[in-house]
N, C-alpha and C positions, 0 to 999 in steps of 0.2 A: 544177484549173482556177484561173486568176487572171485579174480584173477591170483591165480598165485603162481608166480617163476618162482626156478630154479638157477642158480648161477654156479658159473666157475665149474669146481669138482661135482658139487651137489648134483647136476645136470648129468654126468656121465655115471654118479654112483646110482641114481634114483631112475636112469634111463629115459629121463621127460624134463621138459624145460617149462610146458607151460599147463596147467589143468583150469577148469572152472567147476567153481562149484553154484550152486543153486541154492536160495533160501537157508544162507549160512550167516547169522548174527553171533556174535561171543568175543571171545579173547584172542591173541595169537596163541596163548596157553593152549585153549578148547579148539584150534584150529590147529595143533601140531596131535593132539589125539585122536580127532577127526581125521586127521589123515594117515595116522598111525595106526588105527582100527580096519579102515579098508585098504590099508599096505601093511603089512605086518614087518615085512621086508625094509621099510623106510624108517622103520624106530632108530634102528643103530645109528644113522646119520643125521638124525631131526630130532634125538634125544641128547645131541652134542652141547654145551654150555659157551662152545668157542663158535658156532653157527650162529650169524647175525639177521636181525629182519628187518625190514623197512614198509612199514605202511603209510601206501600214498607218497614212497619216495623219501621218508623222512626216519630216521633212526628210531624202533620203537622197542618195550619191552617185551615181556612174555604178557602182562598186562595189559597193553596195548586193547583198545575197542577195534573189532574189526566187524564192517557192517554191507549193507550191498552195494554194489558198483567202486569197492575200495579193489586197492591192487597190491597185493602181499607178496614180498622179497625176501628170501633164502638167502644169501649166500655165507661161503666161507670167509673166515678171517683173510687178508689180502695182508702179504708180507711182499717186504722186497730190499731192496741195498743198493 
């Protein structure tokens, strides 16, 4: 099983902060269309190029290995001044 949040905007665009999934090995690639296939609704926001991810806490690609008991982070870019 692997944990995925949602932060920030993402959380009130996508209506959920937290899901699991089950018997889920791949990419953070193959994990954003996986989640795009059963939310159709979640493409517009999880097909963004400026949405960052962190697996396991740590800054990763869209290439990134995501495997079970890992924990996958969403959020938006963070601006401020």
């Amino acid at each position: 099983m692997i944990k995925v949040l949602f932060f920030a905007r993402l959380r009130q665009q996508l209506g959920m902060g937290e899901l699991r999934l089950e018997d889920f090995s791949g990419t953070v690639r193959s994990l954003c269309a996986v989640l795009c296939e059963r939310y159709p609704q979640w493409r517009e926001h999880l097909d963004d190029d400026a949405i960052r991810v962190a697996v396991n806490q740590e800054l990763a690609d869209s290439d990134a290995s995501v495997a079970a008991g890992d924990e996958v982070a969403f959020f938006p870019p963070v601006t401020g001044g």
